[in-house]
N, C-alpha and C positions, 0 to 999 in steps of 0.2 A: 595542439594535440590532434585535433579532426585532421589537420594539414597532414600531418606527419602518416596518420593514415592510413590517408587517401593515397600519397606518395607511395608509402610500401607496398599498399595494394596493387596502384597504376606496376611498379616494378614488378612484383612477383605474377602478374596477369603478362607482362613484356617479356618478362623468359618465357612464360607458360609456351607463349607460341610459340617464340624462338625455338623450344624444343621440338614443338611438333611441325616444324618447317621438314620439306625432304631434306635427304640428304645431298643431293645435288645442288639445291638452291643454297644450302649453308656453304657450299664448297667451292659454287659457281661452275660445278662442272654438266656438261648437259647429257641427257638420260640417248643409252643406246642401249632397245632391245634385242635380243638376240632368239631367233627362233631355227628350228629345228624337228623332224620326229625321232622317237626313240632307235638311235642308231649307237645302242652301245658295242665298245668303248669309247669311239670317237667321239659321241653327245650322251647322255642318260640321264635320268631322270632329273628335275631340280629338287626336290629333295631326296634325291641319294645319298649316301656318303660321298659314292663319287659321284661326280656327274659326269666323267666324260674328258680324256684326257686336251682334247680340241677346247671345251669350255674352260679346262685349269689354265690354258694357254692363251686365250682372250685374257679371262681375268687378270693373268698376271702381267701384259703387256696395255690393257686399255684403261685397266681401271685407275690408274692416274688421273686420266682426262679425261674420263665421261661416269657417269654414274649405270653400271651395268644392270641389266636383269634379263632374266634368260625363262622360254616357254617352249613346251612342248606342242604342236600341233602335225595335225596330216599333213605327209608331203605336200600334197598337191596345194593346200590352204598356206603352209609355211612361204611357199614359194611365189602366190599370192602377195599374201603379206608385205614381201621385203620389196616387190618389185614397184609396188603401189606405197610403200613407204611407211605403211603400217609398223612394218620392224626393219632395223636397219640391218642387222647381219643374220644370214641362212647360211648352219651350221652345215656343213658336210656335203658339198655339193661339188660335182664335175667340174672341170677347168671350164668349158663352155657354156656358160651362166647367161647367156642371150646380151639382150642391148641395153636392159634395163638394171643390169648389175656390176659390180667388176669382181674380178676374182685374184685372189690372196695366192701368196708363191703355197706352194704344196703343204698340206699339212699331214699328208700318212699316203699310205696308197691303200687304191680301191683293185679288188681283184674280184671277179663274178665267181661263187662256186654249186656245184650244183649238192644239193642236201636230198638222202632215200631215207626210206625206213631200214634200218637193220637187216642186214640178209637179200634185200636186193639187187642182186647182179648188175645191174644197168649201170653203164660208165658212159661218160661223154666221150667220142671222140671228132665226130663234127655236126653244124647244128643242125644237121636232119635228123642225128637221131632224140631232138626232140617232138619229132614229129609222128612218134611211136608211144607218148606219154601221157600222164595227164602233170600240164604246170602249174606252180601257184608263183606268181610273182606279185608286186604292190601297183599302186596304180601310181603312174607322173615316176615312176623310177625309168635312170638309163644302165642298162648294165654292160654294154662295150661301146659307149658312147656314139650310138646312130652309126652299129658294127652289124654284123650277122645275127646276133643275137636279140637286138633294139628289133630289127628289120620283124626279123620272126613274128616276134611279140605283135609289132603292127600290124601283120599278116591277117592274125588270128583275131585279134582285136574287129579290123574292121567287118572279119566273117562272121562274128560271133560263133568264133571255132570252141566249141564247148571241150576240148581238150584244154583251154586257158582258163584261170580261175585266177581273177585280179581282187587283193585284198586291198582295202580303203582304212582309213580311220589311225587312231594313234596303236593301236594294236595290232595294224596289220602282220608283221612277221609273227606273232605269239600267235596267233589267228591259221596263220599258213602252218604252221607247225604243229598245232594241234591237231589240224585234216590231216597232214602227213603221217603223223603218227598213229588215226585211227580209220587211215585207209582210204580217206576221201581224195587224196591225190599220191602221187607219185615222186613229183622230183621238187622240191622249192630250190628257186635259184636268188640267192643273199650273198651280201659281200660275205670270205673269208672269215675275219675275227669278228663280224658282226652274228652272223649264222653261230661262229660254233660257244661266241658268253652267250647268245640266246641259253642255247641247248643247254649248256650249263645252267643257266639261272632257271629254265625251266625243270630242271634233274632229269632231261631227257638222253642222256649219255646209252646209256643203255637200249633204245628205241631209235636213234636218228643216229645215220652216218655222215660225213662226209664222202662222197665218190668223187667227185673230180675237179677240177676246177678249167673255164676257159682260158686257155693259156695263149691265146693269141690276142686278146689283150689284158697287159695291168696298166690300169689310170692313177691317177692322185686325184686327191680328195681336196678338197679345198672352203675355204669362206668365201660368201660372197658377198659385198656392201652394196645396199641397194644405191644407185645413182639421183634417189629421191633429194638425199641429202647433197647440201651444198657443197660440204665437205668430206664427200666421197674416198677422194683420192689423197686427201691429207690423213684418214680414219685406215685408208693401204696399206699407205706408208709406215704407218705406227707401227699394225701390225706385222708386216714383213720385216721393217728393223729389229721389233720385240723379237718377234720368232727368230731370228738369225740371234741375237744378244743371247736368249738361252741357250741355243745350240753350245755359243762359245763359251758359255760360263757354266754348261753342266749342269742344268737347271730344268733343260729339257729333259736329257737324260733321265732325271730322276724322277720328272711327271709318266714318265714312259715305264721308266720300270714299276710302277704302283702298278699299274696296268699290264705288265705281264710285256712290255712291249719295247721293242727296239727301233732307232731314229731310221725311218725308211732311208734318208738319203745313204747309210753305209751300206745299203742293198742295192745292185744295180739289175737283181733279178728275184722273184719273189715266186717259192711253189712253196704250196699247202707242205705241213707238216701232216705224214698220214696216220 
C-alpha cells in the first residue's frame, strides 16, 4: 500500500514539472525574441489587441519553429540588443541594418512625413526649409536613409543646434507630440501611417496635421536577424518564404486590412492621403 503511494505520488510530482516545463522545451523548439520600439501599426504594443501587423506576420511564419516572444524597447537599446544577440529579430528597420544583422525582403514601406500643429502654414518643399523651424525627431532614427534629411539631422546634432529636439525612450513619438501640440516645437517628422494612428490614438485629430511628406525618398521597412545566431540565414529564409506563402494565399491581405492597410508591393508609388 506504502508502495503504491509512493508511486502515485513519484507520478503526479513527474507531471507536476512536466507542466511547468517552457513551452519551447516541451516542443523542442528554440526561443526567438523579437524586439522593437513602439512603431504602430507596423509593431505595437505586446499587450495590445493588436500588436502590430509586422509582429502578426512573424508569428504566423516563425512560430512553427521557434518559441516567440516579442518586447518593446528604445530604438537605440532595441538595436543594441539584436546586434549583440540579446534579441534575435528588430522589428521595423531600414534595409541597411549594418554588418552585424541581415535584413528580411520588405515588409511595408517607410515614408518620412513632416507633422504641424493645425493652422500652420509651413509645408516642406526642400530640406532647408527645415532650417527655418524648431524639429522633434527620435534619437538612432534614419529618415531617408543617410539622405538630405539624415545629413540635416547630423548637422545639427553635432552643433547642438537647439532648433533639434531629439526624443529618447519607449515614448518618444507620444513625447514629440505632445510639444507639438502645446507649442514647444514646430514640425515632427515620423513615418506616414506611424504619425497619423499616433494622432489617432492620442485624439489628436483636431490639434495636429499632417503637411507634407519627403517625397524624394520612400524606403521599406524591413526585419532584421541578428548574425549572433548560428542560424541566421536559415531564420531569412523562413521568413521571406512565409511572407511570400501569405502574399499568395491571402493571408496577408487580410493581416493588412485589420489595420486599415494595403500590401505595399501593389504600389509602385506612395503619397500621403491629404
Amino acid at each position: 500500500m506504502n508502495t503504491a503511494r509512493q508511486v502515485r505520488h513519484w507520478l503526479l510530482a513527474a507531471m507536476a514539472c512536466m507542466a511547468a516545463l517552457p513551452l519551447h522545451a516541451a516542443a523542442d523548439k528554440p526561443p526567438l525574441l523579437m524586439v522593437g520600439d513602439n512603431w504602430c501599426p507596423y509593431n505595437c504594443a505586446p499587450d495590445a489587441p493588436r500588436r502590430g501587423y509586422m509582429v502578426e506576420v512573424l508569428e504566423r511564419v516563425l512560430a512553427p519553429y521557434f518559441t516567440l516572444s516579442y518586447k518593446l524597447e528604445p530604438w537605440s537599446r532595441a538595436i543594441v540588443m539584436v546586434e549583440t544577440g540579446e534579441a534575435q529579430l528588430l522589428v521595423g528597420t531600414p534595409a541597411s541594418t549594418g554588418q552585424k544583422t541581415l535584413a528580411s525582403a520588405p515588409l511595408g514601406v517607410d515614408q518620412s512625413c513632416f507633422f504641424v500643429r493645425k493652422g500652420n502654414p509651413w509645408r516642406y518643399t526642400r530640406v532647408g526649409d527645415l532650417k527655418r523651424i524648431r524639429l522633434g525627431v527620435i534619437q538612432d532614427y534614419s529618415y531617408d536613409d543617410n539622405g538630405p534629411l539624415d545629413a540635416l539631422i547630423a548637422a545639427f546634432r553635432r552643433h547642438n543646434d537647439p532648433r533639434l529636439e531629439v526624443a529618447v525612450g519607449e515614448n518618444a513619438l507620444e513625447n514629440n507630440f505632445r510639444k507639438l501640440e502645446a507649442g514647444r516645437m514646430d514640425v515632427v517628422l515620423e513615418n506616414e501611417n506611424v504619425g497619423r494612428y499616433m494622432v489617432q490614438e492620442l485624439k489628436l485629430q483636431d490639434a495636429i496635421d499632417l503637411a507634407d511628406c519627403a517625397t524624394h525618398h520612400v524606403a521599406t521597412t524591413h526585419v532584421a536577424v541578428s548574425l549572433t545566431r548560428a542560424d541566421a540565414r536559415q531564420i531569412l529564409q523562413r521568413v521571406n518564404k512565409g511572407l511570400a506563402e501569405l502574399r499568395r494565399s491571402g493571408e496577408l491581405a487580410s493581416i493588412l486590412k485589420v489595420y486599415g492597410m494595403a500590401d505595399w508591393q501593389n504600389s509602385k508609388t506612395h503619397k500621403p492621403a491629404r
